[in-house]
N, C-alpha and C positions, 0 to 999 in steps of 0.2 A: 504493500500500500504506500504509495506516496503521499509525503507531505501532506500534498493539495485535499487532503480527505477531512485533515483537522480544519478547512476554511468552511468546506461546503459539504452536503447534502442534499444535494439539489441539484435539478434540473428538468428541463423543458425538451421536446422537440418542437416542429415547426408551429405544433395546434393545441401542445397538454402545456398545463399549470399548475400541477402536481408532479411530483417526483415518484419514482418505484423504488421500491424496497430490492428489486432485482439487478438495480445498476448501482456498482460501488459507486463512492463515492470520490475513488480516485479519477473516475473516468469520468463522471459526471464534471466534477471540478474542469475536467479537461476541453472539455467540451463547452463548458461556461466562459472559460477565460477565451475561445479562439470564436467566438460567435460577431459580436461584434467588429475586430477586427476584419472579419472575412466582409459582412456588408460595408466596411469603411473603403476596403478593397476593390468592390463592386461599383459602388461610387468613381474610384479611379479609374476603371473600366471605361466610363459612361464618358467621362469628362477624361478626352484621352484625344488632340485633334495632330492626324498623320497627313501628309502628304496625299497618303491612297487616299485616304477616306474623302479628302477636300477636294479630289480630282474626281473622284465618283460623284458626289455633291454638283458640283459642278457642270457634271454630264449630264445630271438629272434637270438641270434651270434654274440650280439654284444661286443664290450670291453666296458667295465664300468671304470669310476675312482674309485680309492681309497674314501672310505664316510664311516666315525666314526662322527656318531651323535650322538647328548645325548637326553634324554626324552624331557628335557623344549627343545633344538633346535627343535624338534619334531612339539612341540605345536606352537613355534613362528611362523614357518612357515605354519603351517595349518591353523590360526588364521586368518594371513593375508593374506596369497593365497588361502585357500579354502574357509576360513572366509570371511573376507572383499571383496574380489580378487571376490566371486562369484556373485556379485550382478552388477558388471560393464557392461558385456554385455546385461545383464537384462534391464537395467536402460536406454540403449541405444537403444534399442528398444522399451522404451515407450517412452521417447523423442522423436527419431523418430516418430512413429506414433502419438504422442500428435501435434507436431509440423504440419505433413502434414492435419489430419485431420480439426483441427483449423482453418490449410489457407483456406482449401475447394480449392485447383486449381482443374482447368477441368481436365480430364482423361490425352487427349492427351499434353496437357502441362504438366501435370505432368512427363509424360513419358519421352518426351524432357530434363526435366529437369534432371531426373534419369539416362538418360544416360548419360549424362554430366557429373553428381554429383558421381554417381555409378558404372555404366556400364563400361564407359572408364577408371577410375583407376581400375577396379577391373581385367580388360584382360591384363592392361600394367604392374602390378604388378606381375601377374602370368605368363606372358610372360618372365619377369626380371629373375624369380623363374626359370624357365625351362631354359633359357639362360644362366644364371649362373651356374646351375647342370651340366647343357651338355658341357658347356667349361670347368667347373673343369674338370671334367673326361675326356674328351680328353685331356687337359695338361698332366694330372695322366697317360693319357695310352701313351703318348710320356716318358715317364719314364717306363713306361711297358707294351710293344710292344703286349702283350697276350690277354690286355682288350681289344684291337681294335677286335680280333676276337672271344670274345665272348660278344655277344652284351645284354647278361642277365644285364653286368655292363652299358655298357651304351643305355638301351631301347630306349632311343627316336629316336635313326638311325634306330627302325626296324619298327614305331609306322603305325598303320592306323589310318582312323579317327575316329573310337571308342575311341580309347586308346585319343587321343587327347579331344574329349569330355570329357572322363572319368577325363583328368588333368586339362581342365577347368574347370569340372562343382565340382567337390570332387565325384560324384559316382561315385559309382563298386567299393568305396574302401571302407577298413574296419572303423566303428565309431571312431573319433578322428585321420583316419591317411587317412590326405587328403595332400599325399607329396609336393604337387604344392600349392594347395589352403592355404591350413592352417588355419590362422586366419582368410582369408576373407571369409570361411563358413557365419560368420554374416553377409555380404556385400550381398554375395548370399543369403542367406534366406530371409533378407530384402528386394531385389530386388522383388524375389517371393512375399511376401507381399502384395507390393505395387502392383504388377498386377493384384493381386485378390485382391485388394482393391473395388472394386466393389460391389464385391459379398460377402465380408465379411460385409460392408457400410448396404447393405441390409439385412441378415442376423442379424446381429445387432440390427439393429432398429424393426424387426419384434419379434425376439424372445430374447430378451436384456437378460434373467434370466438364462436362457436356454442354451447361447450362455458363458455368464461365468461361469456356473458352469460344462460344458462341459471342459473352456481352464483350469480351476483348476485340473479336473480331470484329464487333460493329462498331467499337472505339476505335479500331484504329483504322479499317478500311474507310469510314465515310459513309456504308450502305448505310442509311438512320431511317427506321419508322416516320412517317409523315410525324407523327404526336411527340417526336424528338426529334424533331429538326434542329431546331434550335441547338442544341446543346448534345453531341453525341456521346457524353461522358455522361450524361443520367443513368442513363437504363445501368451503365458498366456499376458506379460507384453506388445505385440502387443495391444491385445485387451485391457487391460485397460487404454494403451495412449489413443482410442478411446473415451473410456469412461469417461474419464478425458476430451478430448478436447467437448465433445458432451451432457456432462453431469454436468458441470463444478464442477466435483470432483476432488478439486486438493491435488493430496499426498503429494507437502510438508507442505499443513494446518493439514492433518492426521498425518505426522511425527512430526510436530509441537506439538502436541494435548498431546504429552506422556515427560514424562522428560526422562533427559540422563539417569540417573538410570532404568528408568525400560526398557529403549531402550537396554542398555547395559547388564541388568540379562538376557532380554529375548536371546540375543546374544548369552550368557555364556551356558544359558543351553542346546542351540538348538547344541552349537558347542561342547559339553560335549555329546551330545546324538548321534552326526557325529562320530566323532571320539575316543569313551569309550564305553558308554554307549549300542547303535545301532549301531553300525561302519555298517555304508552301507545304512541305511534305508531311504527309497526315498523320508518318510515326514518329518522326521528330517533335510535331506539335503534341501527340500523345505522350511520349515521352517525358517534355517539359511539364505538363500537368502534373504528369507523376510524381517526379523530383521536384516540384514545385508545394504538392501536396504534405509532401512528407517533411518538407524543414517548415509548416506550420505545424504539421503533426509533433515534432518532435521542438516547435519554438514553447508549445502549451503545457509542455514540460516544464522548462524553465520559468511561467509565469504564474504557474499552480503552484509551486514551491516559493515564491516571495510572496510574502502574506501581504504586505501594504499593494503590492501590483495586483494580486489576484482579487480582493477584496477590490479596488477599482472597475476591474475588468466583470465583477459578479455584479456591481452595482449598473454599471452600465448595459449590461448584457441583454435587458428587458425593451433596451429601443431599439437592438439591432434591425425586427423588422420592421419595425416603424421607421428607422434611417431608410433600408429597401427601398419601403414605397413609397418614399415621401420624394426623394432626391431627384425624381423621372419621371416626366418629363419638363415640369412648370420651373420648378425649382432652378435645374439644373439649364434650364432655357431662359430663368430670369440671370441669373449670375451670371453666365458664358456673354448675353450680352451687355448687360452693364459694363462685365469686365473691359470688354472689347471694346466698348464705348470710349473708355477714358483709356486704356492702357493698353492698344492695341500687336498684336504677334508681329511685330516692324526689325526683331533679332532676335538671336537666339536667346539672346537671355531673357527677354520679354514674354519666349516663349515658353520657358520654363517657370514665370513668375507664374502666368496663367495658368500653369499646370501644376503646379504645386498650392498657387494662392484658391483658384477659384474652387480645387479641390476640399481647402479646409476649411474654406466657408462654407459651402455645399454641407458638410458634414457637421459643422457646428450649428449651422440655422437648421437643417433638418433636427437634431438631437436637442436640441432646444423646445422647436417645437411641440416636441414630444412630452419632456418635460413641463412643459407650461399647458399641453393637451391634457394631459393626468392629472395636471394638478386643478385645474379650473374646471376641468368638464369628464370625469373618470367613465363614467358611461360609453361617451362616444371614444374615448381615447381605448377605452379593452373592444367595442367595435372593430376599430381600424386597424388596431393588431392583436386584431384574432382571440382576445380573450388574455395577450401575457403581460406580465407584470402589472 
């Protein structure tokens, strides 16, 4: 038992507010202190502006800012947001699934529980999403009288209920550009999940070898289930929560197992083979998740055991989802341009102010939020995340 078991007794996964009597405390601790973190990460993700991406933009009609970058600005930020940054949603869907499988609740408790936890922030936040689009743009066309009659600008006054499907669920749209949904892709994949938790539960236990070297292969070829498109590391890191809680193979004793150094070459080379070496290649970029996954696996170590850090990281850890869905799309659309306003990407080093500045504000006004959400209005604030803290 580590340390980190005298701080906490506790924990959550994506949708419970109760702790199990089945998960030590050492793991739990473990998992408290790297929760946060991983959405602050996710954050970085979002607010991450490349080259490609602004030349794609670009080809799409849209105005780009000014961005003079330099080689190392380049690297820092692939580092951390495709480096480190990649392994956050990963990691979250093996907790999740280590955490539900562990408990073993009945099906239909379960479900209860997921619409609570899941289901209801996941339509109120996309509801927010649509609400907010469709009032901007009705302000915008009170300023110009034209948008009101072509309704290309504003769709949702012409939508059936496909089209509304399509803005709850993210299909019918193209990979990565789910307008409404966004980040809660993983909320919704997740949910999927856990419905065919059933049948994965069985599947598993009949054909255990079979069944991971199948989610490997769909991590690293690319073939992905439409309902994981987005993210071809779900399904993989799904299953090996499973196998973690059922098996008791626990990956931070395997991340434990290697020192920082060889955790950290392995990093080096995998992230030299992404972006130099193989720029593009699908087991290069698998690979980096991996070694990416494992020095947070093995950093929660180190934060469970400092009782002033960890005790930080426990208190914070109830708005991680709340930072998630707070920071995407308004938030992170309000900053980027103000930023840009007054402080525009004109060098490099400007452009790194915006990549490091607008990031921590992003995450200080979102976590605030939260905090001033809970404290004035606690009703709506266990609403909008799902019931925690």
């Amino acid at each position: 038992m580590t340390k980190g078991t005298v701080f906490s007794e506790k924990n959550q996964d994506i949708s419970e507010t109760k702790p199990s009597a089945l998960i030590d405390g050492g793991t739990s601790g473990r998992i408290t202190s790297l929760r946060y973190i991983l959405s602050v990460l996710v954050v970085f993700i979002h607010n991450n502006f490349t080259a490609e991406k602004l030349a794609d933009s670009l080809a799409e009609g849209n105005r780009i800012p000014v961005f003079v970058q330099s080689v190392a600005g380049e690297w820092i930020q692939f580092v951390i947001s495709s480096g480190f940054g990649s392994c956050a949603v990963p990691l979250f869907f093996m907790f999740s699934a280590y955490l539900f499988f562990k408990k073993d609740t009945p099906y239909k408790t379960m479900l209860k529980k997921k619409a609570k936890g899941l289901l209801l922030p996941y339509f109120v936040w996309i509801a927010l999403n649509i609400a907010l689009v469709t009032f901007g743009k009705l302000f915008a066309a009170r300023l110009n009288l034209s948008l009101l009659g072509n309704p290309e600008k504003i769709p949702v006054l012409t939508w059936g209920v496909l089209d509304w499907l399509k803005a709850f669920s993210g299909f019918g749209f193209d990979k990565y550009n789910h307008p409404y949904v966004g980040q809660f892709w993983f909320v919704r994949d997740l949910l999927i999940l856990f419905l065919i938790s059933p049948v994965l539960r069985i599947v598993y236990r009949r054909f255990p070898k079979t069944s991971l070297i199948f989610c490997v292969f769909v991590y690293i070829s690319g073939v992905t289930p439409q309902c994981f498109e987005s993210d071809r590391a779900a399904l993989l890191f799904f299953t090996l929560g499973y196998f973690w809680a059922e098996r008791d193979f626990s990956p931070f004793a395997f991340a434990d197992s290697f020192r920082w150094t060889e955790l950290l070459a392995m990093f080096a080379f995998s992230s030299l083979g992404c972006n130099l070496i193989f720029k593009g290649n699908s087991v290069c970029s698998a690979l980096m998740v991996l070694f990416s996954a494992l020095i947070f696996l093995k950093l929660s170590g180190l934060i469970s055991r400092n009782k002033k850090i960890f005790d930080f990281a426990e208190k914070i850890s109830p708005f991680s989802f709340f930072l998630f869905a707070v920071h995407m799309p308004f938030l992170l659309a309000c900053v980027q341009n103000l930023w840009l306003r007054f402080l525009p990407m004109k060098n490099p080093a400007f452009c790194q102010l915006e990549y490091f500045g607008a990031n921590i504000v992003i995450v200080a006004l979102g976590t605030f939020a939260g905090f001033i959400l809970r404290k004035i209005c606690p009703p709506l604030f266990s609403i909008l995340n799902g019931g925690r803290g």
